[in-house]
C-alpha positions as CSV (number, residue, x, y, z in Angstrom):
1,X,0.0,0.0,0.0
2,X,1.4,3.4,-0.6
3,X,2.2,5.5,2.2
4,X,0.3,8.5,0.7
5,X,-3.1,7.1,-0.6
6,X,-6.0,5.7,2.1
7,X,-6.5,2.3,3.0
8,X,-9.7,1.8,1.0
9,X,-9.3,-0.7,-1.8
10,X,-11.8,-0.7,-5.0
11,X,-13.4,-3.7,-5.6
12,X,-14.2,-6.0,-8.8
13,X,-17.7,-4.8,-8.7
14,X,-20.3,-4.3,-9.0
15,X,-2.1,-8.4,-42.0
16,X,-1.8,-10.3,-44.7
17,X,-2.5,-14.1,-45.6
18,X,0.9,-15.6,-47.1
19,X,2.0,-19.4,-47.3
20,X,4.5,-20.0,-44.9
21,X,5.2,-23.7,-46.5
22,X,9.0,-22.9,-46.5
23,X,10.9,-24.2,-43.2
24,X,14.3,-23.6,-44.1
25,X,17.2,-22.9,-41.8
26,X,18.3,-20.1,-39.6
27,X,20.0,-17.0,-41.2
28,X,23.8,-18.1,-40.6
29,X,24.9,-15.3,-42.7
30,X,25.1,-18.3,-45.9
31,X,23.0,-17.5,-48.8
32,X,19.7,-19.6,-49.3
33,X,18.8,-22.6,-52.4
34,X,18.6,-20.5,-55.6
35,X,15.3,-18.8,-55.7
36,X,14.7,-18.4,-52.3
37,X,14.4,-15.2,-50.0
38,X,17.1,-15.6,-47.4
39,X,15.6,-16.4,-44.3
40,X,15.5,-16.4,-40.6
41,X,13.9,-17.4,-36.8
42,X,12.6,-13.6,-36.5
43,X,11.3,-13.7,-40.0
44,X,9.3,-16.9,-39.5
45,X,8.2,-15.1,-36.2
46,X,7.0,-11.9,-37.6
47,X,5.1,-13.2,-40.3
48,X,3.1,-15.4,-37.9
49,X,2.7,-12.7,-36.1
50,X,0.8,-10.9,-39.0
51,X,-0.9,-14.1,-40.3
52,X,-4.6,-14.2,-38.8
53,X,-5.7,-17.6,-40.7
54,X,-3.1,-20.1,-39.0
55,X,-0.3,-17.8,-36.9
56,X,1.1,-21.1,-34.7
57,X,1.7,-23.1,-37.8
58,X,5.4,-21.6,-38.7
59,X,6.5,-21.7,-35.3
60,X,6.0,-25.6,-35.1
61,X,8.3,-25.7,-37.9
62,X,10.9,-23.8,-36.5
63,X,11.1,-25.7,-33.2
64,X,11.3,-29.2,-35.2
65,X,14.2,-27.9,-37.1
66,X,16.0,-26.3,-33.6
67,X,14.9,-28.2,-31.1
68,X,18.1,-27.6,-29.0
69,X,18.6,-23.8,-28.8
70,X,15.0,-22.4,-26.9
71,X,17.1,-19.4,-25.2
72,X,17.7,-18.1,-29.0
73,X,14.0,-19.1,-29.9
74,X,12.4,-17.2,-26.6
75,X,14.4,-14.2,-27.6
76,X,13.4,-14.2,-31.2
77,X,9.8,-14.2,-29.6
78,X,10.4,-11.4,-27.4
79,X,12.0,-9.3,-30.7
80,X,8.4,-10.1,-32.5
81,X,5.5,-7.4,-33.1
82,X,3.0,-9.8,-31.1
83,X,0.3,-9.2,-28.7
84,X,0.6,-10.4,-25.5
85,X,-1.9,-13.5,-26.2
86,X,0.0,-14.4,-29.4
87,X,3.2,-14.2,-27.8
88,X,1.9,-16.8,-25.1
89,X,0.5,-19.1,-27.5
90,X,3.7,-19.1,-29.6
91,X,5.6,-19.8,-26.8
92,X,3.8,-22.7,-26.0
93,X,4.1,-24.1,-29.6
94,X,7.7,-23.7,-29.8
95,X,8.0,-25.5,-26.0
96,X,9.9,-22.5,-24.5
97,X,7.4,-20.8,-22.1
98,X,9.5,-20.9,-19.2
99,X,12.6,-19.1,-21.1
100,X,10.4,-16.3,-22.6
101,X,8.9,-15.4,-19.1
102,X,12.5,-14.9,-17.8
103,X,13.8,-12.7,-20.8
104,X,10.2,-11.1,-20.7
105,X,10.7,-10.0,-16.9
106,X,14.9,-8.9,-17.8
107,X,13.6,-6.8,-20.2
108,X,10.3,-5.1,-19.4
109,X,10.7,-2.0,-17.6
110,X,9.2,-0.8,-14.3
111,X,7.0,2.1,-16.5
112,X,6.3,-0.9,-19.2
113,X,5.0,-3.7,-16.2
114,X,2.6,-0.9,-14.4
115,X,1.2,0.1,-17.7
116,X,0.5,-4.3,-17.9
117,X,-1.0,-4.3,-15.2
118,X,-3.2,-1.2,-15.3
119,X,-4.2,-2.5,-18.6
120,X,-4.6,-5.8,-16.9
121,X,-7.0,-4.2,-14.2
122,X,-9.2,-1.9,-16.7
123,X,-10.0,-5.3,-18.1
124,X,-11.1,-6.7,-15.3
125,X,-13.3,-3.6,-14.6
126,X,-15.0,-3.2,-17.7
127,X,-15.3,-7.0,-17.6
128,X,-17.1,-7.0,-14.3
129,X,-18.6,-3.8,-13.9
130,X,-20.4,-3.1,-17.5
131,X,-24.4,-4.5,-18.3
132,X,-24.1,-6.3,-21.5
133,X,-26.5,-3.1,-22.8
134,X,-23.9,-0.3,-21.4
135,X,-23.7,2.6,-23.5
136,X,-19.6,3.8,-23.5
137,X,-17.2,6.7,-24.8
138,X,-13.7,6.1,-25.6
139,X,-11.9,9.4,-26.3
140,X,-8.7,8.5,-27.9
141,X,-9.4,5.3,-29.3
142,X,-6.2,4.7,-31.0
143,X,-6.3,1.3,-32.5
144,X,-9.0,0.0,-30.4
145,X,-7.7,-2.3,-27.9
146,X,-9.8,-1.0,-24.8
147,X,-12.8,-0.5,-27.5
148,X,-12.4,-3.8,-28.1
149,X,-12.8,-5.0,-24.5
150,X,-16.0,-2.5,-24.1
151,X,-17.7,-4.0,-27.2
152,X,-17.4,-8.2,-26.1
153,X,-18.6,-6.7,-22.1
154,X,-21.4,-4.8,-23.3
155,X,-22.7,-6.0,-27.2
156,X,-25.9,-4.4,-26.7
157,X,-24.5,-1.2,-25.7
158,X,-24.3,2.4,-28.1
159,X,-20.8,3.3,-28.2
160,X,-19.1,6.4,-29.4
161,X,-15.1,6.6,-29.9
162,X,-13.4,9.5,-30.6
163,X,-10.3,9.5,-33.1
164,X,-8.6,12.3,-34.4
165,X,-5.9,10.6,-36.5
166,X,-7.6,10.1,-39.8
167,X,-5.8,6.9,-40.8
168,X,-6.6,5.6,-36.9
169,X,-10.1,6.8,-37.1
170,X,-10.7,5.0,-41.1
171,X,-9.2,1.6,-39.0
172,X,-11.5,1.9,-36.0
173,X,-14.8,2.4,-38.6
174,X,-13.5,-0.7,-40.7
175,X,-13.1,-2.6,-37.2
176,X,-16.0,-1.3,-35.3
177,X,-19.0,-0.8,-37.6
178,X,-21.6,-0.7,-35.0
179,X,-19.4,2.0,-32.9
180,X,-20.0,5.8,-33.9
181,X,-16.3,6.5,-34.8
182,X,-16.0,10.4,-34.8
183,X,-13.3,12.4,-35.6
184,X,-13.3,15.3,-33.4
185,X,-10.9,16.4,-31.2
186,X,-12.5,16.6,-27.4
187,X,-11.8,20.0,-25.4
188,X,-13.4,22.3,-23.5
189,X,-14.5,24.8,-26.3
190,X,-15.5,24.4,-30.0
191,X,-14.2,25.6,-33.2
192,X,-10.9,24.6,-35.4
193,X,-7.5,23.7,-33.7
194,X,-4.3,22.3,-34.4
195,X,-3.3,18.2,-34.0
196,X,0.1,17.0,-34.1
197,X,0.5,13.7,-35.1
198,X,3.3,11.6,-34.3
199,X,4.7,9.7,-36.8
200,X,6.7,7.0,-34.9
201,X,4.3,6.6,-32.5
202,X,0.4,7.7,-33.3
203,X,-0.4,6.9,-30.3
204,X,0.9,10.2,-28.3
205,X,-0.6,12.5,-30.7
206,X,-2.6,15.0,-29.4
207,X,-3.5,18.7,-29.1
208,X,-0.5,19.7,-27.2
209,X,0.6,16.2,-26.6
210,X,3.2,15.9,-23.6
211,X,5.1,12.8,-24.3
212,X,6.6,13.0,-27.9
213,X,9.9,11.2,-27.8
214,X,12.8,12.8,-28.6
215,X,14.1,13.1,-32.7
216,X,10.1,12.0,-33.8
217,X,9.0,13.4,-36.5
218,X,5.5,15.3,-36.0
219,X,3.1,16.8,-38.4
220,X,0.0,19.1,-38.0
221,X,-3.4,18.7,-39.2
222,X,-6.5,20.9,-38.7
223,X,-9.4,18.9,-36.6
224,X,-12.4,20.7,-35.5
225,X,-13.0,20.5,-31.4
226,X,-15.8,19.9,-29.5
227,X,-17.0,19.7,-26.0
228,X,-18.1,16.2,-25.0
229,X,-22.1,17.7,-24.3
230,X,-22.5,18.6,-27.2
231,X,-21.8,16.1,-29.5
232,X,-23.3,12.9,-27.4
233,X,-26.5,11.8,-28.8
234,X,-29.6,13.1,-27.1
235,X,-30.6,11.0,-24.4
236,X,-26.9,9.2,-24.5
237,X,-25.9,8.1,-20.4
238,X,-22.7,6.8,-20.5
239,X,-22.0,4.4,-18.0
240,X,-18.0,4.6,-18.7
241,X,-15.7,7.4,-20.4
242,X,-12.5,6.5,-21.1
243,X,-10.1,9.2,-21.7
244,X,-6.7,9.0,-23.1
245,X,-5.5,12.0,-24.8
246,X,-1.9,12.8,-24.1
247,X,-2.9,15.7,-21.3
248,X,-5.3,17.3,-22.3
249,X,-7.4,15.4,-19.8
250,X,-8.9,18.7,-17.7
251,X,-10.5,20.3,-20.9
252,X,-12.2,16.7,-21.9
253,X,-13.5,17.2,-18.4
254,X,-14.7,20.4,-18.3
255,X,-16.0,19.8,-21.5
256,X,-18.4,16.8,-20.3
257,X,-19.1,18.1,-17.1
258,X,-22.5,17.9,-17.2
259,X,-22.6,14.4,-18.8
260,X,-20.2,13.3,-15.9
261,X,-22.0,14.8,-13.3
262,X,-25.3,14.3,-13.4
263,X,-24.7,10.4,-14.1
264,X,-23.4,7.8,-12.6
265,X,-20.4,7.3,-14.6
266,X,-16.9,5.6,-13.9
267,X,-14.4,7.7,-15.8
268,X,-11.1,6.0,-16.5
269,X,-8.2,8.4,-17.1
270,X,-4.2,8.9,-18.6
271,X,-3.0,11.6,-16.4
272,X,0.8,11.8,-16.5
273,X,3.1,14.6,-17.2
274,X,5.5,12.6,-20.2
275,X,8.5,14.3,-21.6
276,X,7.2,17.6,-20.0
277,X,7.7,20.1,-17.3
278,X,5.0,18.3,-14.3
279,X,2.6,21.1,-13.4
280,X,1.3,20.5,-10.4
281,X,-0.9,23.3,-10.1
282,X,-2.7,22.0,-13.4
283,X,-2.8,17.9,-11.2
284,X,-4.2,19.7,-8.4
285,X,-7.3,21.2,-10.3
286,X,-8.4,18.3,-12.3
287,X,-8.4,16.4,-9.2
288,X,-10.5,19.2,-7.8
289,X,-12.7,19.0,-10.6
290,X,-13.6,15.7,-10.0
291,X,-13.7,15.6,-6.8
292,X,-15.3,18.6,-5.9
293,X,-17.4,19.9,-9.2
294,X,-18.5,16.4,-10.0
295,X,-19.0,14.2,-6.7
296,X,-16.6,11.4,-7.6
297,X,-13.8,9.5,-5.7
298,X,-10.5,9.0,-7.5
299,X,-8.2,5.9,-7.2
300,X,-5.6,4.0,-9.2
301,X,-5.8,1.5,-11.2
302,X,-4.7,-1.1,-8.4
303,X,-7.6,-0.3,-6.3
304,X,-5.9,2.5,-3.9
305,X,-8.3,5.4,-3.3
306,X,-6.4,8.8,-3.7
307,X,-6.8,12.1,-1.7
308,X,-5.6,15.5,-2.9
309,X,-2.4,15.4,-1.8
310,X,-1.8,11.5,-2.9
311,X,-2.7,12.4,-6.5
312,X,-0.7,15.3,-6.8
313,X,2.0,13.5,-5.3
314,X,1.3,10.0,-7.7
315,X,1.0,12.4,-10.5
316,X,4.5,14.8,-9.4
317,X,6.5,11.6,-8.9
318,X,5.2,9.6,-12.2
319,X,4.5,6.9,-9.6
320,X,1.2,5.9,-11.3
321,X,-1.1,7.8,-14.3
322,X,-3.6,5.4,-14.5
323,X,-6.9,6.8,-12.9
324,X,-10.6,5.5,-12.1
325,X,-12.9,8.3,-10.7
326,X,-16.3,6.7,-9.8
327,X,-19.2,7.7,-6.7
């Protein structure tokens, strides 16, 4: 328990198909038979990883051809573009599940495992705590990993995600077609604004986005902004809001303040300071705003209920960013 935030712990409540028929050896730095592409472990990996139909079916090929060496094979894992549930699954094909979880846990970072297991526990609570006919908002949908979990908990639900990125926002409406995918940029105010887009990583685009890594290459588009009331359909009650938008977290708020407080809504928030200066006078008011302007108690994602002081603080020291504010 941390020393700064109460004692009171929230409960559960209440790409393309290809043939991968060729097996050959390892790259050894020797060329390939006459015709072939030369190949490798991480490329039989990676395209695996991108093949939907059958993405196991390599891998077993790979192990019967090395069956002696799963330290190199768990590491060629770890190198692969997989989600976490591929990455288990090939793991188990190629017999080296034990080895991957040990150069999983050398490599993953302190800021990398908290993110897991926030993740882990928004899950859980959108699992547990959504009707199967919840209505939802996800503002900053990105590629639709958390809409994803909100459309299996509650199918019946009206959703509406918000996605400024235009090449995002065309995957979400491909992906989602009973989701209302808009493309607005959520604030406090309407009228035209500039986005920055991150090349290298899409996902920490934003109106004034505060963690752009260094030597990324950023471009600006025009989006039109909005205030949350105003653009939910009429008679919309939300029964979660997600928000993710790189820190601009206090206008979304202030924007939907009166769809947030005059409902009983869990509102699950990103609210870290990045690559920027931390302001703390900023932390202090959106906690204020919730707690004070819109009723709501505010703990992290591990269940720890969070004060004034405690947020500022988790916020100041980038010991958590992961946020749930509920009655």
């Amino acid at each position: 328990m941390r020393g700064t935030a109460s004692s009171c712990r929230l409960q559960p409540w209440s790409v393309c198909r290809q043939s991968h028929t060729w097996s050959g050896p390892a790259d050894t730095g020797q060329a390939d038979a006459p015709g072939r592409p030369r190949t490798s472990h991480r490329h039989h990996a990676t395209q695996c990883a991108r093949d939907p139909i059958d993405p196991l079916r390599p891998l077993q090929a790979i192990r019967c051809s090395h069956p002696g060496r799963p330290v190199g094979l768990a590491r060629i894992l770890y190198g692969c573009r997989m989600s976490g549930g591929l990455a288990r699954r090939a793991a188990a094909a190629l017999g080296v599940e034990a080895q991957a979880r040990r150069i999983r846990r050398a490599f993953v970072t302190p800021t990398q495992r908290r993110n897991q297991q926030d993740d882990e526990q928004l899950r859980r609570l959108i699992m547990l705590g959504l009707a199967t006919d919840s209505h939802c908002v996800d503002i900053g949908a990105n590629v639709g990993a958390i809409l994803r979990w909100i459309t299996t908990a509650a199918p019946s639900g009206r959703h509406v995600a918000f996605e400024p990125v235009p090449f995002l926002r065309q995957r979400l409406v491909e992906a989602f077609p009973d989701v209302d995918v808009r493309g607005e940029a959520l604030s406090d105010c309407a009228g035209s604004a500039e986005f920055r887009v991150v090349r290298e990583s899409p996902s920490r685009s934003g109106l004034a986005p505060n963690n752009v890594p260094s030597n990324s290459h950023v471009d600006s588009i025009a989006v039109e902004m909005a205030r949350l009331d105003d653009v939910l359909p009429s008679g919309f009650v939300p029964r979660l809001v997600k928000i993710d938008v790189e820190g601009a977290e206090l206008e979304v708020l202030r924007g939907g303040a009166k769809t947030i407080s005059s409902n009983d809504v869990l509102v699950a928030f990103e609210h870290g300071f990045g690559n920027a200066a931390p302001d703390v006078s900023r932390s202090r008011e959106l906690y204020d705003l919730l707690h004070t302007d819109f009723g709501l108690r505010v703990f992290d994602m591990q269940g720890y209920e969070h004060g004034a002081a405690a947020f500022v603080k988790a916020y100041q020291t980038n010991s958590c960013w992961n946020f749930l504010a509920r009655r």
